[in-house]
C-alpha positions in Angstrom: 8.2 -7.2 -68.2 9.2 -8.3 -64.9 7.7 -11.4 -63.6 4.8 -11.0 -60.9 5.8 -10.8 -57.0 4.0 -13.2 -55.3 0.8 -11.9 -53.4 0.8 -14.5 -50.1 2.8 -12.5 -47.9 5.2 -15.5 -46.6 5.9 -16.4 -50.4 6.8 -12.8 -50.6 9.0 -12.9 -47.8 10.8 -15.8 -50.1 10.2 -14.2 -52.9 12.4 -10.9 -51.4 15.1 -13.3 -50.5 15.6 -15.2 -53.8 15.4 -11.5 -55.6 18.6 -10.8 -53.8 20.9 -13.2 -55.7 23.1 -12.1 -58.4 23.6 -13.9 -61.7 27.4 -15.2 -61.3 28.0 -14.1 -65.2 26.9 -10.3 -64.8 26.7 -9.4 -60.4 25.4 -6.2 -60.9 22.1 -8.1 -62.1 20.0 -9.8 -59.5 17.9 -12.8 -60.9 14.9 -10.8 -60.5 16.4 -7.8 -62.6 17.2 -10.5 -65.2 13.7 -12.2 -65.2 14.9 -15.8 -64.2 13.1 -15.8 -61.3 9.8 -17.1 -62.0 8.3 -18.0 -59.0 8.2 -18.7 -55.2 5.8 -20.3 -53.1 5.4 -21.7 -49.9 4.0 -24.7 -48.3 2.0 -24.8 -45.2 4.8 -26.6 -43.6 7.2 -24.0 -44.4 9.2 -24.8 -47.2 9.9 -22.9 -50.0 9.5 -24.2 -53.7 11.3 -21.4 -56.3 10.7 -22.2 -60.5 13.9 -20.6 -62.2 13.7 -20.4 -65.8 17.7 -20.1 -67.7 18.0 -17.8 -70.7 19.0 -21.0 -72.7 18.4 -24.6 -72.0 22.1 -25.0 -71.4 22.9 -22.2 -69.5 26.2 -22.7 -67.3 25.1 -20.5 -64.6 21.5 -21.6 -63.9 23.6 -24.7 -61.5 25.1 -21.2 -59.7 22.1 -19.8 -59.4 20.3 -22.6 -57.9 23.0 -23.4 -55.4 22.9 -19.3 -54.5 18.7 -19.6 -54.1 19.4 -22.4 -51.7 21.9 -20.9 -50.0 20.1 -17.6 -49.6 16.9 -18.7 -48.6 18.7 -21.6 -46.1 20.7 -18.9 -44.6 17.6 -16.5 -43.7 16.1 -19.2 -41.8 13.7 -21.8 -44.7 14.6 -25.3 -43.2 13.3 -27.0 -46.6 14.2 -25.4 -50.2 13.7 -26.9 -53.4 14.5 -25.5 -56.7 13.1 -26.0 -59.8 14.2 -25.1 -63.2 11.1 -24.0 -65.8 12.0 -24.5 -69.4 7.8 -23.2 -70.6 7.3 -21.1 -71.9 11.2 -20.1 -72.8 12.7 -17.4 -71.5 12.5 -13.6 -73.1 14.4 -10.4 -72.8 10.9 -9.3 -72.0 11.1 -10.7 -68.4 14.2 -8.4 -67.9 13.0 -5.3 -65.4 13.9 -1.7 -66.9 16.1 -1.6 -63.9 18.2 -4.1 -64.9 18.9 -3.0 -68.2 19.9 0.1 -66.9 22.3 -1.8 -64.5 23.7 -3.5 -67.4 24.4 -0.2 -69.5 26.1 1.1 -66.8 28.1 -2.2 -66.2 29.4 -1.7 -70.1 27.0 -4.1 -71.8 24.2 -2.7 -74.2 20.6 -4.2 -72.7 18.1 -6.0 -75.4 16.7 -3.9 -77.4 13.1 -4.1 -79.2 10.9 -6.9 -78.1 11.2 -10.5 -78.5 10.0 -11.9 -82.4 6.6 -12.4 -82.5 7.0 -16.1 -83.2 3.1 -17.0 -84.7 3.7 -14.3 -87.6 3.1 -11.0 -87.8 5.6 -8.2 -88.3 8.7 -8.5 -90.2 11.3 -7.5 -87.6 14.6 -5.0 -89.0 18.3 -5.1 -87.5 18.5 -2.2 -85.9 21.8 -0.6 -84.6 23.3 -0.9 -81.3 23.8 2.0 -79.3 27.7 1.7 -77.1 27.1 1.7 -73.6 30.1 3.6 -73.0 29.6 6.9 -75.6 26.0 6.5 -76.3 27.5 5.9 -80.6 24.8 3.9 -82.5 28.1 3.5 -85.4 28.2 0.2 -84.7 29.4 -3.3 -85.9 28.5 -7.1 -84.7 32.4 -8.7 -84.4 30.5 -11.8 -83.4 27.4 -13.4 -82.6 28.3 -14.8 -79.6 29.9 -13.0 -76.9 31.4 -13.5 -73.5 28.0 -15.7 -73.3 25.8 -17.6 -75.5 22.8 -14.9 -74.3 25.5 -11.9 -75.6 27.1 -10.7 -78.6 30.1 -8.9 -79.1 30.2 -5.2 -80.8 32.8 -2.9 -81.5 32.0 0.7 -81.2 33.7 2.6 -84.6 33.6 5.8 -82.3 35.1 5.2 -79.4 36.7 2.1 -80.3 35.8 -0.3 -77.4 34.1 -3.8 -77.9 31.3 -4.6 -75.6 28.6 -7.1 -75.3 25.0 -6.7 -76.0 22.6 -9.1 -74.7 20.5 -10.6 -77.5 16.8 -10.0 -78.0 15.3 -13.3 -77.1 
């Protein structure tokens, strides 16, 4: 579920900026494909305030991603940019767009799966297999619960035999 585009059509003209960085761990994402970007606005006298929210509290590339936002949106002409990371509610996998996931198969690292836990009860949730990005195998195994990246974890394919990454349902 991606996050909502900003109405106001000068917050969308932000908002279209900001959407074009890329997160420095995985480039072929965009911020907006990876559901970080929460939202834009701007003030009457023209500057830009953009809420980011990092897939973990300590997240080593939200300091990128601010610098990039500021950069970005300094460079297409907003004089004043301030950037502001979100902690509530926490980040999902749910915020990633469907296009983004498919970016990420295609970049060799097998998109979230499922939905995030229901976290006031409800359904027991199941381990399900991982499908490779690479030959589409769901045979399997976690190597390691962390990955390249706190927010990944590393898989071996048995088929094919190529490790990849799979970014954890949050």
């Amino acid at each position: 579920m991606a996050r909502p585009v900003p109405s106001d059509p000068a917050a969308r003209a932000a908002w279209d900026v900001a959407a074009t960085v890329t997160d420095p761990e995985v480039p072929v994402l965009t911020i907006e494909d990876l559901g970080v970007l929460r939202s834009v606005a701007v003030d009457d006298d023209g500057a830009v305030r953009v809420e980011l929210t990092p897939t973990y509290s300590g997240c080593p590339a939200m300091d990128a991603m601010r610098d990039d936002v500021v950069l970005a949106l300094t460079h297409a002409g907003y004089d004043h940019v301030d950037v502001k990371m979100v902690l509530a509610p926490a980040w999902t996998t749910d915020w990633m767009s469907e296009s983004g996931k498919d970016k990420l198969r295609k970049y060799g690292i097998q998109a979230p799966s499922g939905h995030a836990p229901v976290r006031d009860g409800g359904p027991i949730r199941l381990t399900m297999a991982v499908k490779c990005p690479r030959c589409d195998s769901l045979n399997t195994r976690e190597l390691a619960r962390f990955g390249s990246t706190s927010c990944k974890a590393l898989y071996e394919c048995l088929d094919c035999l190529e490790p990849f990454d799979y970014f954890k349902v949050l």
